[in-house]
C-alpha positions as CSV (number, residue, x, y, z in Angstrom):
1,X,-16.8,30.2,8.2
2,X,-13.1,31.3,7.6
3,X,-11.4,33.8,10.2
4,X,-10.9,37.5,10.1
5,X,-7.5,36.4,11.0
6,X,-6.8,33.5,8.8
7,X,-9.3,33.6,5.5
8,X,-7.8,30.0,5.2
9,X,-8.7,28.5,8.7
10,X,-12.6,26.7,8.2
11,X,-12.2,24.1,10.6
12,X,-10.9,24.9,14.5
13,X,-9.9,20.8,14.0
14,X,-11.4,17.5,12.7
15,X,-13.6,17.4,15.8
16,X,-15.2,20.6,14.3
17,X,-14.7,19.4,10.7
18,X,-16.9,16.4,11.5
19,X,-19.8,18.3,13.1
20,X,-20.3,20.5,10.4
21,X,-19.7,17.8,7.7
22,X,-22.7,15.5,9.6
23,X,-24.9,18.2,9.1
24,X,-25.2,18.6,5.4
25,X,-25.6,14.4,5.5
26,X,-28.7,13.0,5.0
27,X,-29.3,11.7,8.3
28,X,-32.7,10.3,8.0
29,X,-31.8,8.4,4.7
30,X,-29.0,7.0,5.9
31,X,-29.7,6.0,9.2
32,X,-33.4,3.6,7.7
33,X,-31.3,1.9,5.0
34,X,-28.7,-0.4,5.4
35,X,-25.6,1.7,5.4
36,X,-21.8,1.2,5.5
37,X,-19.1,4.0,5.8
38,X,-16.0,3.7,3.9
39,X,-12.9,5.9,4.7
40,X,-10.8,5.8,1.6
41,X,-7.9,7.4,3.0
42,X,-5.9,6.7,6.7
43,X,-6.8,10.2,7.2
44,X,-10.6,9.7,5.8
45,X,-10.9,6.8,8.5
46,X,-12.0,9.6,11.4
47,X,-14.8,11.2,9.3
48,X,-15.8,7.6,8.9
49,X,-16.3,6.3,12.3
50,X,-18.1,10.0,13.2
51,X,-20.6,9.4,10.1
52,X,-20.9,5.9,11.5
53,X,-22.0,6.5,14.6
54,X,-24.4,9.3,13.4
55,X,-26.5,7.1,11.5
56,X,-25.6,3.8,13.4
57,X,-23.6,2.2,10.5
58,X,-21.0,-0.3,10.3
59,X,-17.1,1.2,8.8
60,X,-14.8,0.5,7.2
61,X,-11.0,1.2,5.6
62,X,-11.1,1.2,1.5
63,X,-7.1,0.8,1.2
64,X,-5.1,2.6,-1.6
65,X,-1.7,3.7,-2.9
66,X,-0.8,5.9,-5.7
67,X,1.2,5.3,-9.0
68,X,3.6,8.1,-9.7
69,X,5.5,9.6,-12.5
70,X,8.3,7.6,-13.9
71,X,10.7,10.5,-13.2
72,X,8.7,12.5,-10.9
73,X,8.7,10.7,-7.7
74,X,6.2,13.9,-6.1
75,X,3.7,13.5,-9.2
76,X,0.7,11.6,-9.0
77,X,-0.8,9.9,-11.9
78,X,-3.1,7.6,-11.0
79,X,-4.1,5.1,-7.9
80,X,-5.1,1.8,-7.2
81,X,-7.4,0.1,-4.7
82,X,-7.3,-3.4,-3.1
83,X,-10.0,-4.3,-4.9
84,X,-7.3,-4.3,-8.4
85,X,-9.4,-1.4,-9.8
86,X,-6.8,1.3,-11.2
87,X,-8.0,4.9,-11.9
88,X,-5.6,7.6,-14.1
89,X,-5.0,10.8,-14.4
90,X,-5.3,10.9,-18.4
91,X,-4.3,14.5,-18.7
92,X,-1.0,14.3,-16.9
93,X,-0.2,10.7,-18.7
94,X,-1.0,12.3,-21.8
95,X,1.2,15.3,-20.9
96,X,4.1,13.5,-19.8
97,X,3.7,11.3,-23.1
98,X,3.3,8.3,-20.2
99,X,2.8,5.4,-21.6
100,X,0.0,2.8,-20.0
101,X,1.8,0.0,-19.7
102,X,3.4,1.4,-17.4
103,X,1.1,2.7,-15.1
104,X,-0.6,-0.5,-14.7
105,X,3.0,-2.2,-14.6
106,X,3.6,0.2,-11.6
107,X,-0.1,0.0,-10.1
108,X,0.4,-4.3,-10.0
109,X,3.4,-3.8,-8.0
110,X,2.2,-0.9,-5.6
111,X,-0.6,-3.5,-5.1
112,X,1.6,-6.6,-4.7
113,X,3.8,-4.8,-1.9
114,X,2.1,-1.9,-0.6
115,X,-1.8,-2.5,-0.6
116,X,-1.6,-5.9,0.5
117,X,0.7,-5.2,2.8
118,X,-1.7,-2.2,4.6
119,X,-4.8,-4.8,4.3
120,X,-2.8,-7.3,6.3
121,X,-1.6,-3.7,8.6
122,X,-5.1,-2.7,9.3
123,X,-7.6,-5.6,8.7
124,X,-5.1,-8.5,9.6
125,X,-5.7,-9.5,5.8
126,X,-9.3,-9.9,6.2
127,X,-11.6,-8.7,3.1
128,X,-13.7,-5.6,2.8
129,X,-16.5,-5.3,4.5
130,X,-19.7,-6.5,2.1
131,X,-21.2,-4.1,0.2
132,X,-23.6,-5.9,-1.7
133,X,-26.9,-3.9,-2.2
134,X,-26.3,-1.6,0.6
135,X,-25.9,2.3,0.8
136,X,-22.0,3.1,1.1
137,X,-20.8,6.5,2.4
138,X,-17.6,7.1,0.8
139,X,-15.6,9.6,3.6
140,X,-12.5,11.6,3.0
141,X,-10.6,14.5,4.8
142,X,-10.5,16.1,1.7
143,X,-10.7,15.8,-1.6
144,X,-7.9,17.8,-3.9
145,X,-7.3,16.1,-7.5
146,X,-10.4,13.3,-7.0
147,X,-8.1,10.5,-7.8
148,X,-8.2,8.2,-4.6
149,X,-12.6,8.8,-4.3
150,X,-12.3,7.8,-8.2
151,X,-11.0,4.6,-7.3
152,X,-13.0,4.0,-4.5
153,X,-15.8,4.5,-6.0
154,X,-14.8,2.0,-9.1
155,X,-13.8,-0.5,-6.0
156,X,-17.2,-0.2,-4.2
157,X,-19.0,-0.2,-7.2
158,X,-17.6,-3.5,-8.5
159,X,-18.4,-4.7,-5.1
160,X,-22.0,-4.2,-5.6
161,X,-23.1,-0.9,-3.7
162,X,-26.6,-0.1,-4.3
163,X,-26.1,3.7,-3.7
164,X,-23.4,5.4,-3.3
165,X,-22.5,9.1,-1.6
166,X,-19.6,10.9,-1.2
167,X,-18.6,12.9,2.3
168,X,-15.7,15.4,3.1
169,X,-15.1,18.7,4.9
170,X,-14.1,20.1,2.0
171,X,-13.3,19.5,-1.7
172,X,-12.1,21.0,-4.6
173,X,-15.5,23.2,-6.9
174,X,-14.3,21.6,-9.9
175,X,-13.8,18.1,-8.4
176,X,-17.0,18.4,-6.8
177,X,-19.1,19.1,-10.2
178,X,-16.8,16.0,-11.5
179,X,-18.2,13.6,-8.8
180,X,-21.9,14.5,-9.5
181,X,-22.1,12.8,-12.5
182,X,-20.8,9.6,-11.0
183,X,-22.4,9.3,-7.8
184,X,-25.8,9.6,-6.0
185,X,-24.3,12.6,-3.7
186,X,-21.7,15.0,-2.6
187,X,-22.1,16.5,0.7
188,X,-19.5,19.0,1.8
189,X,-19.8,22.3,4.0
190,X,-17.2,23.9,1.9
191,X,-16.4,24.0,-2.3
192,X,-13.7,26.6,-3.3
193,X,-11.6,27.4,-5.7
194,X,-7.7,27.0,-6.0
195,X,-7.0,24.6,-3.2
196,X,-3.7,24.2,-2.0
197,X,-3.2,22.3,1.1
198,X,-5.6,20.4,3.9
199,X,-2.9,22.3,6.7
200,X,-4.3,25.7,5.4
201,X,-7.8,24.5,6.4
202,X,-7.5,24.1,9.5
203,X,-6.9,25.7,12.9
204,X,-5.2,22.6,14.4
205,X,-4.7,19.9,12.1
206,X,-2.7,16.6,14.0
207,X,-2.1,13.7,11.7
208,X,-3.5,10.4,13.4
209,X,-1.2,7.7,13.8
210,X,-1.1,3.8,12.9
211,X,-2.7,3.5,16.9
212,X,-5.6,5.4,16.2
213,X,-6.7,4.7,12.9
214,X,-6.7,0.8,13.8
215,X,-8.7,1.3,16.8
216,X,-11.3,3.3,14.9
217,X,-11.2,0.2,12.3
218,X,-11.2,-2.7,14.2
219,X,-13.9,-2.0,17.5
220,X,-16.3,-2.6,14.2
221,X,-15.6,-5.4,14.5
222,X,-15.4,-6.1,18.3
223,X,-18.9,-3.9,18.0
224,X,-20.4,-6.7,15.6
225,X,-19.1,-9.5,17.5
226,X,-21.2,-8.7,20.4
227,X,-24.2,-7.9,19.1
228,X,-23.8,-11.4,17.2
């Protein structure tokens, strides 16, 4: 629950984060069917391995990068995966009179020399993990405008999930009633209103480095390897 002291503060850190996001999972569901664990951000790549280990799952990294405004280098307005799949944001494209061309002009070259790039960075250019009639666990630190989980969950579909669910510490209440519709799940300890920034959420919030994140990654792999 928030602090007296900080109405903010819901999390003491991700540690804590994790615990309390584990226990609205479906546990029991998760852990008989053959499940993989998808982090769709650098910073969704902790929650991942914690869910993973819960329910004795195989993880993953779903890489992304967003397209921004044409003269608004701060404005999101839509993303792409590795998997090609590109998500907008109509309202703002619409708003800004953007035209579409565009965005997918911009979103071939953010894939071209950013996402490849961060596959070859994290997965040494390996492919995504397979997908193909399985449960995936789509796992974020948060989830503010539902852009990047829209795109992942256009990437894992198109790779052939057979269920998918969504997992983060918290989320946005009108994002969250957006992802119902599209999804078999949402499971979050905390919905609310008007959010403004994951750093308000938190206690103690450290960013995880390059170091970390590739660790969690690749001893997936070193895991399968030996069991093989």
């Amino acid at each position: 629950m928030p602090s007296d002291s900080n109405p903010n503060t819901y999390f003491e850190d991700r540690e804590d984060a994790s615990k309390q996001l584990i226990e609205t999972l479906p546990i029991e569901l998760l852990s008989k069917n053959e499940t993989v664990v998808i982090g769709v951000s650098e910073g969704g790549v902790y929650f991942a391995d914690q869910i993973s280990k819960a329910v004795n799952a195989q993880m993953d990294i779903l890489l992304t990068e967003p397209v921004l405004a044409p003269n608004n280098p701060e404005l999101v307005i839509a993303m792409v995966s590795e998997t090609e799949e590109v998500v907008m944001h109509k309202a703002l494209i619409d708003a800004f009179g953007i035209n579409e061309d565009y965005v997918y002009g911009e979103a071939h070259r953010k894939y071209e020399e950013e996402v490849l790039s961060y596959v070859y960075k994290y997965r040494k250019g390996k492919d995504l993990i397979s997908l193909k009639g399985k449960y995936v666990v789509l796992a974020d630190e948060c989830i503010e405008t539902g852009l990047t989980m829209m795109v992942a969950l256009k990437s894992v579909i198109a790779r052939g999930a057979k269920n998918i669910f969504i997992a983060t510490p918290i989320l946005d209440k009108g994002v969250y009633q957006n992802l119902l519709t599209v999804c078999d799940g949402v499971f979050c300890p905390y919905k609310i209103r008007d959010y403004i920034s994951i750093e308000y959420y938190y206690k103690d919030f450290q960013k995880l480095n390059f170091e970390e994140i590739s660790f969690m990654v690749n001893k997936q792999e070193v895991k399968i390897k030996e069991e093989d």
